[in-house]
C-alpha positions in Angstrom: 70.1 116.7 49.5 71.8 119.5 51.1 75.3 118.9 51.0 75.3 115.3 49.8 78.7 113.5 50.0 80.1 109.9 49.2 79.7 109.2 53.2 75.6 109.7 52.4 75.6 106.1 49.8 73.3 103.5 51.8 75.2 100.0 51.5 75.4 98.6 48.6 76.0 94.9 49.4 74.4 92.6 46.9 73.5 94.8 44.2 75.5 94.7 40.3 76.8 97.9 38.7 77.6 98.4 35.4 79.6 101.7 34.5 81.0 102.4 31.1 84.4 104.2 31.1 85.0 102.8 34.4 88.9 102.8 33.4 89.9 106.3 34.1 87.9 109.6 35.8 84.5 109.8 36.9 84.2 106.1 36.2 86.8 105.0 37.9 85.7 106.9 41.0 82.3 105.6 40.3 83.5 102.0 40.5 86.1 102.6 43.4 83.4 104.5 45.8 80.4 101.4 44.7 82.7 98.9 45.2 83.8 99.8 48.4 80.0 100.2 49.8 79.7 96.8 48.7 78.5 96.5 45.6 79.9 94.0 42.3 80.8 96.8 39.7 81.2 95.7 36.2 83.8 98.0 34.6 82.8 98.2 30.7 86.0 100.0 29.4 87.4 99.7 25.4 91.0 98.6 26.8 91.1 95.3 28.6 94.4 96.2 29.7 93.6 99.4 30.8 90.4 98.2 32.7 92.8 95.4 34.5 95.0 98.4 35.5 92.0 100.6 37.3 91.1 97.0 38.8 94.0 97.3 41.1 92.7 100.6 42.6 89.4 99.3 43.5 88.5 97.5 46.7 85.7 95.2 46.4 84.4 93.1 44.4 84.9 94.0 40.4 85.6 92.7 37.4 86.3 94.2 33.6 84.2 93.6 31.0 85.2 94.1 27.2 82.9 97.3 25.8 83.4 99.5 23.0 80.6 102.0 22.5 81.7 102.9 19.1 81.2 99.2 17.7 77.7 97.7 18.1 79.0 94.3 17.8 81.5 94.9 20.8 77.8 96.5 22.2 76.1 93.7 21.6 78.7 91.1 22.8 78.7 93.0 26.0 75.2 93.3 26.6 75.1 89.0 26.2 77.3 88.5 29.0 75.3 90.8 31.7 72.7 88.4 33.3 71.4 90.7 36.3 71.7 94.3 37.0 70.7 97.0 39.6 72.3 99.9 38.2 74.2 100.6 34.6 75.6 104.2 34.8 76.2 105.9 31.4 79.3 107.5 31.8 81.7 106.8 29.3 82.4 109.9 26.5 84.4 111.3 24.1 84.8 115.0 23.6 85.7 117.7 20.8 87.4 114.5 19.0 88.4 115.4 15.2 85.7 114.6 12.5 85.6 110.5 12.1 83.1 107.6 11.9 82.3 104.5 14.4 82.7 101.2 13.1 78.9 101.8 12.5 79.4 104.6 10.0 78.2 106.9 12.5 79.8 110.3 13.5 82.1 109.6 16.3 80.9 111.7 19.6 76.5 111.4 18.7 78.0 107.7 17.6 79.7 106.8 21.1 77.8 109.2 23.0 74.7 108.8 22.4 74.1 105.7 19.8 76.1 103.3 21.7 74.8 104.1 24.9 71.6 104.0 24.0 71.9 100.6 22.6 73.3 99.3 25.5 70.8 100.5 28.0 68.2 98.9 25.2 69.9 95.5 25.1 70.6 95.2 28.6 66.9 96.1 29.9 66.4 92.0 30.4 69.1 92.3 32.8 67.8 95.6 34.6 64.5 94.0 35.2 65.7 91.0 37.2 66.1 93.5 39.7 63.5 95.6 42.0 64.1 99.0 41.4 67.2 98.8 39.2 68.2 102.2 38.0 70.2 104.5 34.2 72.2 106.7 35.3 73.3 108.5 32.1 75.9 111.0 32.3 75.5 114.2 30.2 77.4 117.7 30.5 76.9 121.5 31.0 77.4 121.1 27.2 74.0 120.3 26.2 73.1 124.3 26.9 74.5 124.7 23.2 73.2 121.5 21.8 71.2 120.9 18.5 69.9 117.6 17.3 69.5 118.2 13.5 67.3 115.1 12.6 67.9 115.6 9.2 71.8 115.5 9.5 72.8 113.9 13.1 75.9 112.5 12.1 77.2 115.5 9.5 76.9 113.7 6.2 75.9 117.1 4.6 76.5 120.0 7.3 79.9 121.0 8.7 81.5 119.1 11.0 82.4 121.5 14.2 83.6 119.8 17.2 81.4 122.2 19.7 77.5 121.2 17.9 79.0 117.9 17.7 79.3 117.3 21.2 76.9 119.7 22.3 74.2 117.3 19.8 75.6 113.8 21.8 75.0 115.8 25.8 71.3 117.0 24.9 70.6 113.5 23.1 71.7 111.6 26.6 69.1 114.0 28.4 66.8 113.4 26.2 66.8 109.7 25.9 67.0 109.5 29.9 63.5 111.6 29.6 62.1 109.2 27.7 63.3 106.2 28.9 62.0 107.0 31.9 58.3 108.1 30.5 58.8 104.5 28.3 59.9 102.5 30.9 57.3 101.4 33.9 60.0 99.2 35.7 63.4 100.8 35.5 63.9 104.1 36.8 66.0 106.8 34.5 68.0 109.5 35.6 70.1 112.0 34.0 73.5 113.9 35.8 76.6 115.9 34.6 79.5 116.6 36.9 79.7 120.4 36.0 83.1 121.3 35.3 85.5 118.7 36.1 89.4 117.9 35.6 89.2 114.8 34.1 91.2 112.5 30.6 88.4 113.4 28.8 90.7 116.0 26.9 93.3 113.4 25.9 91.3 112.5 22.7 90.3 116.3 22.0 91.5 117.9 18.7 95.0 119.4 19.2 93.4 123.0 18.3 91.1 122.8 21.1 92.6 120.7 23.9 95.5 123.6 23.4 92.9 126.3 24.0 90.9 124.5 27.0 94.2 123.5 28.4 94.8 127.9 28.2 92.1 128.9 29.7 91.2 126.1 31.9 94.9 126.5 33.3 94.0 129.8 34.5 90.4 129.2 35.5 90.6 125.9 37.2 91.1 126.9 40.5 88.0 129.0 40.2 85.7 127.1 38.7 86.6 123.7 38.4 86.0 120.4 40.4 88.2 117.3 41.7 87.2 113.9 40.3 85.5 113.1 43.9 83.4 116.0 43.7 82.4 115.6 39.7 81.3 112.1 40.7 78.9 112.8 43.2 76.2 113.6 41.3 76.4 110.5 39.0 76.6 108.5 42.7 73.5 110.4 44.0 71.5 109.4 40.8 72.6 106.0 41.3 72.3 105.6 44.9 69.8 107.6 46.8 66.3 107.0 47.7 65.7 110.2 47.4 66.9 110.7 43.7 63.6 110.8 41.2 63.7 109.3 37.8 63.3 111.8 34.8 65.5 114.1 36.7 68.6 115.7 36.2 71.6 116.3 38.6 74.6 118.3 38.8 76.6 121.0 41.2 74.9 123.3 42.8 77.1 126.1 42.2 77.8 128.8 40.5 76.2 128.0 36.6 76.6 124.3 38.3 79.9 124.4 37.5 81.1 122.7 41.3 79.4 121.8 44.7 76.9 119.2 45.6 74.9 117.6 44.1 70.9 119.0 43.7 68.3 119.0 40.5 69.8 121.3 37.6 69.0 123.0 34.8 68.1 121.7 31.8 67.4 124.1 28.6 64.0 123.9 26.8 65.4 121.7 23.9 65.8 119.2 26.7 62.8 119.6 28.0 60.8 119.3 24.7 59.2 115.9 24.7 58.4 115.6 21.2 62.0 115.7 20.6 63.0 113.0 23.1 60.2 110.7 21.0 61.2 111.4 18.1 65.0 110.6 18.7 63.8 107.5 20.1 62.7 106.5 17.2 65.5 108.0 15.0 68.3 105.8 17.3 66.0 102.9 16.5 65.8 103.6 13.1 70.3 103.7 13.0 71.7 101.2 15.7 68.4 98.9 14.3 67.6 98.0 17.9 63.9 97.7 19.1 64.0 97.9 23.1 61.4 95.5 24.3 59.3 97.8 26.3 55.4 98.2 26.8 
């Protein structure tokens, strides 16, 4: 794994991907680098017209498919229209959004997140198994260090909304479900990865109060710390791509606090590693998106 770059990705002639948020930043480059080693990359993105935009960039062999994460309908209308898949990669996010509701009724970042994500992977698991060693790839972030899952409360009917355990709750939900997905699951492999700290338009949605304050410190930071797109995406591609990438695994930089490098197994926090917590969300998502994954 030492030093792992784009130029490492076997070919990927004849093989599907599916990557949420494939419109803009670590998606796009997902799609862009798969498509060019060959692979058909299925860009699930909100926008249409946005999707059709990023198109342009990519060369190879992609199309756009219609996917909002924060509408279970939109979720489930996707999912239908997936016949075959080798890899779905679990990328798309909001972050430190103000306080609102999915279509669902759910609270917006654990709702898109997590929730829809999940549901997706659930739904499209038909699809997954047509294919021999078909792979999740689900994004999380360095943010899941400060995550809390209150199963009481997940989606802040009662506590206070704070857009930090808000986001911090969605990140250590995608580790956990990868976890147990991957215990669940005896013919798709799940993977978790985060792309440490990355410049990215993941802040165009944040709060005004925050985006000011990460655009302040990140302006004078960045250069130290943070990551170009190409770099943020290699872990993600390495989950995806590599034989020698383990399900039930997690990925990131191998830097400093894994905030940049290459990719190589990080650190995940004891909350993530506590299994009774990954079941028991399992059931909890079941219990709120009202999807039953058909698994052993």
């Amino acid at each position: 794994m030492s030093r792992w770059t784009e130029a490492d990705i076997p070919d990927q002639t004849g093989r599907t991907v599916l990557v949420t948020g494939a419109n803009s930043g670590l998606g796009l480059r997902t799609a862009q680098v798969l498509a060019a080693r060959g692979a058909h990359v299925i860009m699930g993105c909100r926008s249409v017209q946005r999707g059709e935009t990023a198109r342009q960039t990519v060369r190879g062999s992609a199309e756009v498919l219609e996917l909002d994460l924060a509408d279970l309908s939109s979720v489930r209308a996707a999912a239908e229209k997936v016949e075959a898949l080798d890899v779905l990669v679990n990328n798309a996010g909001i972050m430190a959004v103000p306080n609102g509701r999915t279509v669902d009724g759910f609270e917006r970042q654990f709702g898109t997140n997590h929730l829809g994500h999940a549901a997706l992977t659930w739904l499209l698991l038909p699809a997954l198994r047509q294919r021999p060693g078909a792979r999740v790839v689900t994004v999380a972030s360095l943010a899941h260090q400060y995550g809390y899952i209150d199963f009481e409360d997940p989606n802040f009917d009662r506590r206070p909304y704070t857009l930090r355990g808000s986001y911090g709750q969605s990140k250590l939900a995608n580790i956990l479900f990868a976890r147990e997905l991957e215990r669940r699951s005896p013919d798709v492999t799940s993977i978790a990865a985060h792309p440490g700290l990355t410049v990215t338009e993941l802040t165009n949605n944040m709060a005004d109060s925050h985006k000011s304050l990460v655009l302040r410190v990140g302006g004078k930071i960045s250069h130290l710390f943070s990551q170009s797109v190409e770099m943020g995406a290699l872990p993600q591609l390495y989950a995806a791509t590599s034989a020698e990438a383990r399900g039930g695994q997690y990925y990131g930089p191998d830097g400093f606090n894994g905030f940049r490098g290459h990719p190589t197994i990080a650190r995940m926090t004891a909350a993530a590693r506590d299994d009774l917590a990954a079941n028991r969300l399992w059931e909890l998502t079941i219990k709120l998106t009202g999807i039953a994954p058909d698994l052993p």
